[in-house]
C-alpha positions in Angstrom: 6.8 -32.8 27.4 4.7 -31.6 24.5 6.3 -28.8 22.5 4.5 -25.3 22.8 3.5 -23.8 19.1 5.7 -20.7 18.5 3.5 -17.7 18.5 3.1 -15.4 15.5 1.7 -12.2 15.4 0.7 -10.3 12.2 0.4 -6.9 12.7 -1.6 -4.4 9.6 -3.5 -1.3 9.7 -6.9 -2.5 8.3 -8.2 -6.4 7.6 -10.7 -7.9 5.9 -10.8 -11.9 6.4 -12.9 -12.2 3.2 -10.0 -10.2 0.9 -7.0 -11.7 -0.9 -4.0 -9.7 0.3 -0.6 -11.5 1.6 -2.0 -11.4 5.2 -5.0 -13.1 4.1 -2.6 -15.4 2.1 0.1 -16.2 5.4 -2.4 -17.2 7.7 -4.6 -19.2 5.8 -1.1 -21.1 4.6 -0.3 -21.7 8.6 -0.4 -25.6 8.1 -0.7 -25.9 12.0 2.6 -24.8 12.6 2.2 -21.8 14.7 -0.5 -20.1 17.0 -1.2 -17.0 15.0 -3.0 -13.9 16.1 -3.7 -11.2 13.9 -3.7 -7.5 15.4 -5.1 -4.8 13.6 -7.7 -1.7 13.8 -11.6 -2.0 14.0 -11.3 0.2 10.9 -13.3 -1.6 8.4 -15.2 1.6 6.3 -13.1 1.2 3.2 -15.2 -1.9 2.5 -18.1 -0.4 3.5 -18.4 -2.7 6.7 -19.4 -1.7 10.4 -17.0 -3.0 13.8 -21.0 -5.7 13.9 -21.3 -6.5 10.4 -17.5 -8.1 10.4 -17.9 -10.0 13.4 -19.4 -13.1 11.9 -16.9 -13.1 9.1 -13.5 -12.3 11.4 -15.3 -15.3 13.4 -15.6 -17.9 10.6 -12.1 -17.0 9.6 -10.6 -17.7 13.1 -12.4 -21.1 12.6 -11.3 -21.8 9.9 -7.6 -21.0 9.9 -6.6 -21.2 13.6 -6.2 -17.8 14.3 -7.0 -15.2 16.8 -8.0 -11.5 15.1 -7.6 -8.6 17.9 -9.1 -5.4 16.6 -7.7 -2.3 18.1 -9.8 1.2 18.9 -8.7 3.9 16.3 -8.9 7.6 15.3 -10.0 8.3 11.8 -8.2 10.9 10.6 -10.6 13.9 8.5 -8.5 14.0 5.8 -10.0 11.4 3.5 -7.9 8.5 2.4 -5.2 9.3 5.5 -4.6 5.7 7.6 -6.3 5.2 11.0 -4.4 5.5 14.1 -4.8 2.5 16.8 -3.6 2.0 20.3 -3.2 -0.6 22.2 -0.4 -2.3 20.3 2.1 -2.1 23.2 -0.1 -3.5 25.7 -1.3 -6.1 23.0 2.2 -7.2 22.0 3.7 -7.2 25.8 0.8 -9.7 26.6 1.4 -12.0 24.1 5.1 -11.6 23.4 5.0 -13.6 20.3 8.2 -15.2 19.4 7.6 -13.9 15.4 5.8 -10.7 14.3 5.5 -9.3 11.3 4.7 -5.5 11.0 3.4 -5.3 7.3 3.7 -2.0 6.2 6.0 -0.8 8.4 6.4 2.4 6.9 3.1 4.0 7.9 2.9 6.2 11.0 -0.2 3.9 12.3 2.5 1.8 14.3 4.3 4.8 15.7 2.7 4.4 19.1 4.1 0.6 19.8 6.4 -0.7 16.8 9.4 -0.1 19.5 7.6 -3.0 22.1 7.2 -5.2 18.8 10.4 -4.9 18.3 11.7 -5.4 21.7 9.6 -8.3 22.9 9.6 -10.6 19.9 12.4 -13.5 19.3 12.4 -12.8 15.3 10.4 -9.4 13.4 9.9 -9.3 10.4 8.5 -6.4 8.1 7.9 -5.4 4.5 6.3 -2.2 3.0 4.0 -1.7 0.4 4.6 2.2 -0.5 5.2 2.4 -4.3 7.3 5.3 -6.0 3.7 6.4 -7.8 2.5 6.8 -3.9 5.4 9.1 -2.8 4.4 11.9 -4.8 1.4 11.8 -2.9 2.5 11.8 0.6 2.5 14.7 3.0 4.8 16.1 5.1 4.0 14.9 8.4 4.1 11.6 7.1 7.4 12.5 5.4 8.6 13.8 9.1 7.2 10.5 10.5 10.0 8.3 8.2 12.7 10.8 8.2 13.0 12.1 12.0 11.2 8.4 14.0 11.1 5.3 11.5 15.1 5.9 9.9 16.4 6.7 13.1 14.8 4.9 15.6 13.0 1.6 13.8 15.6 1.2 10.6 18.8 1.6 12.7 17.6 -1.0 15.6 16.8 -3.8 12.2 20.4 -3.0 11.0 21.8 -3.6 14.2 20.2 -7.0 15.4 20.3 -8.5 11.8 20.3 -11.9 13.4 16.5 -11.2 14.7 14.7 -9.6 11.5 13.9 -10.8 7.8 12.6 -7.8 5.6 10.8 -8.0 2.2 9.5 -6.4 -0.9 6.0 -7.2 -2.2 7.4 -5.6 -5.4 10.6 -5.5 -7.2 10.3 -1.5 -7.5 10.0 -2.3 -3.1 13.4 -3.8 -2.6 15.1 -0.3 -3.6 12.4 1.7 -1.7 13.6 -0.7 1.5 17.2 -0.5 0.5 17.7 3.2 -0.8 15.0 5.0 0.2 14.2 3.3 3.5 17.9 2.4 4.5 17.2 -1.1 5.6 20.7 -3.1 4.9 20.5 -5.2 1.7 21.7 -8.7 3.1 18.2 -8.6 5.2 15.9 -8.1 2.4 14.1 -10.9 0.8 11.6 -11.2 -2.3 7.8 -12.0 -1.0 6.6 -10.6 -4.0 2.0 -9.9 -4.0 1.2 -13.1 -5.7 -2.0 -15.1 -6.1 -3.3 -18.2 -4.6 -4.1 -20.8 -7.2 -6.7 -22.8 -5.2 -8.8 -20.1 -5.0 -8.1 -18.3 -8.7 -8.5 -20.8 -12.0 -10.4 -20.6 -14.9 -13.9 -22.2 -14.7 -16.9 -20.5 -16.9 -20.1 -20.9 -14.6 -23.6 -20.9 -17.2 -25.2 -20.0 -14.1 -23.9 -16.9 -13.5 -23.0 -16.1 -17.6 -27.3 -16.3 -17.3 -27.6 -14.3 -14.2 -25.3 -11.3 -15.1 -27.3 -11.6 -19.2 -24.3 -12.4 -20.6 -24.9 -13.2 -24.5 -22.5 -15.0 -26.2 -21.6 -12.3 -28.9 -20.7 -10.2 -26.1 -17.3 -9.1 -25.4 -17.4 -8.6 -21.4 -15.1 -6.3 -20.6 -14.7 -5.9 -16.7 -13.9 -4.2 -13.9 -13.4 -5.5 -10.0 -12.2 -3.0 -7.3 -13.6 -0.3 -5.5 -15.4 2.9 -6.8 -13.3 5.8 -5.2 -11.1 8.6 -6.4 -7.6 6.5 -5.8 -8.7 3.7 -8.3 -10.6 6.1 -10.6 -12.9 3.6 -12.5 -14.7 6.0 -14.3 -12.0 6.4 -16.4 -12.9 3.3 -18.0 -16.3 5.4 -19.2 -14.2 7.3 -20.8 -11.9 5.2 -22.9 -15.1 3.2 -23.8 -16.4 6.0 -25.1 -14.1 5.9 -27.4 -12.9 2.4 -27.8 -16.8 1.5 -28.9 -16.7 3.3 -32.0 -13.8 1.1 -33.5 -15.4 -2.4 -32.3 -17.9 -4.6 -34.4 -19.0 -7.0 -31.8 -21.3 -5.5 -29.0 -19.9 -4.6 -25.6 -20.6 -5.7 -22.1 -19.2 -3.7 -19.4 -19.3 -5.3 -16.1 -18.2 -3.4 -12.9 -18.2 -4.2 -9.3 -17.2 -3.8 -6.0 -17.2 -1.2 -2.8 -18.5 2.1 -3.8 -17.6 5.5 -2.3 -21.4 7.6 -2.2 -19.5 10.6 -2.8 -17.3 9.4 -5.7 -20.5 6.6 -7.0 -22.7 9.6 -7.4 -20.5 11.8 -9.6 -19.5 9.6 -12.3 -21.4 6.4 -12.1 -25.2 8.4 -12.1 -27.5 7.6 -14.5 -26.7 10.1 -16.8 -23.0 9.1 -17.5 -24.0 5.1 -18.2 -26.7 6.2 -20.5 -24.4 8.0 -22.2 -22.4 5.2 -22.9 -24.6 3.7 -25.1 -23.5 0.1 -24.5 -24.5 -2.4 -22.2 -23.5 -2.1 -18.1 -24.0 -3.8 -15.3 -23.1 -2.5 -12.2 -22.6 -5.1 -9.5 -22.0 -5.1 -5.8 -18.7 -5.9 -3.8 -18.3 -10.0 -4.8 -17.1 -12.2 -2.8 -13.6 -13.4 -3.0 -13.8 -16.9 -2.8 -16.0 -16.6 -6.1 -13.8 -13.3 -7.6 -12.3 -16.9 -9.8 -16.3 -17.4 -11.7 -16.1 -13.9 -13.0 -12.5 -13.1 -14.0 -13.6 -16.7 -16.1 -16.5 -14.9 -18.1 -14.6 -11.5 -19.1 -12.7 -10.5 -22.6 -9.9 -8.7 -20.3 -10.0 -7.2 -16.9 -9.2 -3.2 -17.0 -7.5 -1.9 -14.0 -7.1 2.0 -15.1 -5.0 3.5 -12.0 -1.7 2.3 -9.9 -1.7 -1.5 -8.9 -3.6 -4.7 -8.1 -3.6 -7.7 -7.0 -6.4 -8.5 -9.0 -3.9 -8.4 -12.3 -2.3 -11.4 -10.9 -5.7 -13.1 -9.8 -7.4 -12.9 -13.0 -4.5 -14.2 -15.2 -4.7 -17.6 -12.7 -8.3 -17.5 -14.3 -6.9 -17.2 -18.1 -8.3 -13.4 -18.5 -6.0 -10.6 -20.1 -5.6 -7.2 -17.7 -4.7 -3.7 -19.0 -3.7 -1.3 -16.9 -0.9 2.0 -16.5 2.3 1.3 -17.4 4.6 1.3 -14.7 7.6 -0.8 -13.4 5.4 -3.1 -11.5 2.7 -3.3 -13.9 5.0 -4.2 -16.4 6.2 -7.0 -14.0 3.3 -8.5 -13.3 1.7 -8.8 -17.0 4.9 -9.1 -18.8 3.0 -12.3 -20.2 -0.7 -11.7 -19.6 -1.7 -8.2 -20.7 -1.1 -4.9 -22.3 0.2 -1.3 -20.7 -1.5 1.9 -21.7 0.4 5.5 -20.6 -0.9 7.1 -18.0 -3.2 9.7 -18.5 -3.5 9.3 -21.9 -7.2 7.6 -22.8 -6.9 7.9 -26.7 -4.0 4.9 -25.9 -6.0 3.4 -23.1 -8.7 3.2 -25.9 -6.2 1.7 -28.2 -5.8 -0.9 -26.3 -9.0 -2.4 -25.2 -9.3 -2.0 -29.3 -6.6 -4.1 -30.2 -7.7 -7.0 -27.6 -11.2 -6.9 -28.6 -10.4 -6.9 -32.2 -7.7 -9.3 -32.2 -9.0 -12.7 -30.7 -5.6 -14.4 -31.1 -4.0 -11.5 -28.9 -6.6 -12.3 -26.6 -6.1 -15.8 -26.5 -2.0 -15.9 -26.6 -2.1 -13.1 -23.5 -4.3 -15.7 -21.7 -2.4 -18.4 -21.4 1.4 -17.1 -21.5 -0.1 -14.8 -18.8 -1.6 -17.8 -16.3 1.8 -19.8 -17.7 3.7 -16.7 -16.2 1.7 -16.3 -12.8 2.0 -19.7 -11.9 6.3 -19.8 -12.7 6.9 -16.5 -11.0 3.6 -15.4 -8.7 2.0 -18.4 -6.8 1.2 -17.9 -3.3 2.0 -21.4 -1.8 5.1 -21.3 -2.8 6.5 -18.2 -1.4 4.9 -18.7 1.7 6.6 -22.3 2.1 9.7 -20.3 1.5 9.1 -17.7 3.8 8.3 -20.3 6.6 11.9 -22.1 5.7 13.5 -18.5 6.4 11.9 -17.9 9.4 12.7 -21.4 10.8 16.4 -21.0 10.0 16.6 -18.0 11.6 14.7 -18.6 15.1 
């Protein structure tokens, strides 16, 4: 008799199969061990994508990694940046009744209309969260209902009382509290799975192709940004610091942006206008593709992240390339090696730094490599996912 793969079911809100998150990161890591499927919402505006123009890609990634990508209907909240809500989960789940799932995020309301049936018909759940302390200040009271009077009493208390069937973990050291103190999950379950980067896809490799294409001279210090152009990651803060960075740097700047852009945000701070006034050289660049993300993290000075966290810190340090961002307790984390921490809010110290890097070449170089040296030790994707795999087999 021919043994049956165990089925594993990852459940998030929105997917994209050409991005870099952990999702992106477990299934492509699957080694053939499992039959994955992949639920999630048809929700795909944040990159500026349509339910027809991801078709082909969810496709080639199915191919490609052996897995089956179910996209649930949704409302879209009005409330801008507020998370979808899909339906269908129960049905979805109680059809397949996987033997693992793995709700990731599980403290958003999105799962509030079937996280009981993922719960009840799978063998082993597993969960993590990716809420921040920077995001609580931010979160409204119906989502603060949501965790206090459903997700504590009802979700929390049924993983603390079938530890034998659930493995938590925290994609951030700041996360493991959030799961322990704020969230009430029982320590003995919780597990690092820390965001972490995937080394076959990030290294440094300088393409003169591209270094032609985007006019990149070779006095140029290319100072970058990769993300998207919305009032959560607030690039145009960068403008700003530039401003007044530029005045305290010999060699000529290149600032190179890209990614999705938000028309409403785009238009107000990225018009014509405000990069004229910059007085420096810009290129402004649409989304790029992740599985070449590595060619242009190779060709920049430092990447500047100016708001909260991203995985791209970790990314470009696998490609050699000094980040700045906030300071915060995961920032500090993640380039305790690699890069320097500005305060927040403050862009006469933002300015300071992107000063002292593109001043100091030796700065620049030593955050380079003791920041890929760093990643690799502590943040490499493989690795925790072989782990993660171990767990779950122990535990089934």
């Amino acid at each position: 008799m021919i043994n049956q793969l165990k089925k594993y079911a990852h459940i998030v809100l929105v997917f994209h199969p050409e991005m870099g998150y952990d999702v992106n990161m477990i299934l492509q890591h699957n080694n053939g061990k499992y039959e994955q499927y992949l639920i999630t919402s048809a929700d795909v505006s944040i990159w500026n994508e349509t339910p027809e123009s991801i078709k082909e890609k969810d496709l080639k990634f199915e191919k490609d990694n052996g897995v089956k990508i179910i996209r649930l209907p949704y409302f879209k909240p009005k409330k801008k940046n507020l998370t979808p809500l899909f339906w269908g989960l129960k049905k979805t789940i109680k059809a397949i009744k996987p033997d693992i799932s793995f709700v990731h995020g599980i403290e958003s309301y999105a799962y509030a209309f079937g996280i009981l049936s993922v719960f009840k018909y799978s063998k082993l759940f597993l969960c993590d969260t990716h809420t921040l302390y920077n995001q609580f200040s931010s979160m409204t009271m119906p989502i603060k209902l949501y965790i206090n009077r459903f997700l504590k009493p009802r979700i929390i208390n049924k993983i603390n009382t079938n530890p034998q069937k659930v493995l938590a973990f925290y994609t951030a050291k700041e996360n493991k509290s959030i799961m322990t103190e704020f969230l009430g999950i029982n320590k003995s379950l919780v597990f690092d799975n820390e965001i972490s980067t995937n080394f076959n896809t990030f290294f440094h490799q300088i393409d003169v192709g591209l270094k032609q294409t985007l006019s990149i001279l070779d006095n140029e210090l290319v100072l970058m940004y990769i993300g998207k152009f919305d009032a959560f990651k607030q690039p145009h803060i960068i403008l700003d610091a530039i401003q007044i960075a530029a005045k305290k740097i010999d060699k000529p700047i290149h600032l190179i942006l890209g990614g999705p852009k938000i028309p409403s945000y785009f238009d107000t701070y990225f018009n014509k206008e405000s990069i004229d006034g910059l007085a420096i050289k810009t290129t402004i660049l649409p989304p790029i593709d992740n599985k070449l993300l590595y060619k242009y993290y190779s060709l920049a000075y430092c990447l500047i992240i100016p708001k909260f966290n991203s995985l791209s810190s970790l990314d470009a340090q696998a490609c050699k390339t000094p980040v700045i961002m906030e300071n915060d307790e995961t920032n500090a984390d993640r380039l305790k090696k690699g890069g320097l921490l500005y305060e927040s809010g403050n862009m006469e110290d933002l300015a300071q730094k992107i000063v002292s890097l593109c001043n100091n070449p030796q700065l620049r170089n030593d955050l380079a490599e003791n920041g890929y040296y760093y990643v690799q030790q502590h943040f490499d994707y493989c690795v925790k996912v072989d782990r993660m795999n171990e767990m779950i087999e122990e535990k089934l």
